[in-house]
C-alpha positions in Angstrom: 96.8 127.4 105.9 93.6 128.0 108.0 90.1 127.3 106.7 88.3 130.6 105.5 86.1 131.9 108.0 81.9 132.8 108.1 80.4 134.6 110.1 77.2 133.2 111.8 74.8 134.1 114.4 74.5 131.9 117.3 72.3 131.8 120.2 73.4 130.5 124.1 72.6 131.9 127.9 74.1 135.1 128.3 76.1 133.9 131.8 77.3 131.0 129.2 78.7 133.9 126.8 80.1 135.9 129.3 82.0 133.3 130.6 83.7 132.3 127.1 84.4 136.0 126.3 86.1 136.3 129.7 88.2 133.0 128.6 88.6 133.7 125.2 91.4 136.3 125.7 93.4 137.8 123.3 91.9 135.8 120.8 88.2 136.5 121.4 84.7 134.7 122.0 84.9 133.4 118.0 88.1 131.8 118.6 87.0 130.2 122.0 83.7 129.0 121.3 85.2 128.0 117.4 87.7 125.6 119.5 85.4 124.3 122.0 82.8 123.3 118.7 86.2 121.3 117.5 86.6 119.6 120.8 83.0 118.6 121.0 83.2 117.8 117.1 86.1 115.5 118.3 84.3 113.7 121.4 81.5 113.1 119.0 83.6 111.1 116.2 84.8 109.3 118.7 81.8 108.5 120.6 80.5 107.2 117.2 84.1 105.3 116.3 82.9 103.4 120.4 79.6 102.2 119.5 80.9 100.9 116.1 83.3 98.9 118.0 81.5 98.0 120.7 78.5 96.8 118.1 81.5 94.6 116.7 83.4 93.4 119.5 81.4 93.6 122.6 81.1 96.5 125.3 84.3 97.0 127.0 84.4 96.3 130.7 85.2 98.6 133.8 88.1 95.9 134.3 89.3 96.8 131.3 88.8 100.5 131.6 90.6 100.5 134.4 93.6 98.5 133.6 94.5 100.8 130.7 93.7 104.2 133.1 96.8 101.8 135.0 98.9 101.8 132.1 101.0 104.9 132.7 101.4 104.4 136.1 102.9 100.9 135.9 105.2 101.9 133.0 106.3 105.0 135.6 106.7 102.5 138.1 109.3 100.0 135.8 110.8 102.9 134.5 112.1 104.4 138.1 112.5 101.0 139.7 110.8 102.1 143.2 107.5 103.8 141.3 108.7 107.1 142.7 108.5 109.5 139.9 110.7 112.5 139.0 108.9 116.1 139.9 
């Protein structure tokens, strides 16, 4: 079941607008700009989840960063033997 819905009155640059009204499709500006609140909503809790961490353990490294952005590839790479993937 979805949440109930209010209406609100927001304020943003009009080449901003017109741009999420063109996107939002079938399911209109509400629905577009409602989703991209959720994703920044999202990107916030976890920003916040990082610093608590990070105040705990210790910033993480670019090393790091980078050896998990490897992950996938590597597994890829065992997976098909020659680290050719499948199309």
């Amino acid at each position: 079941m979805t949440e109930p819905t209010r209406k609100y009155s927001i304020s943003m640059p009009r080449d901003i607008a017109e741009a999420a009204r063109a996107r939002g499709g079938p399911s209109g500006l509400s629905a577009y700009v409602a989703a991209a609140v959720a994703r920044q909503i999202e990107r916030d809790n976890l920003n916040e989840l990082i610093q608590v961490a990070e105040a705990e353990h210790g910033p993480v490294s670019e090393e790091e960063v980078q050896a998990l952005r490897d992950q996938p590839h590597e597994a890829r790479t065992r997976q098909t033997g020659d680290g050719a993937h499948a199309a």
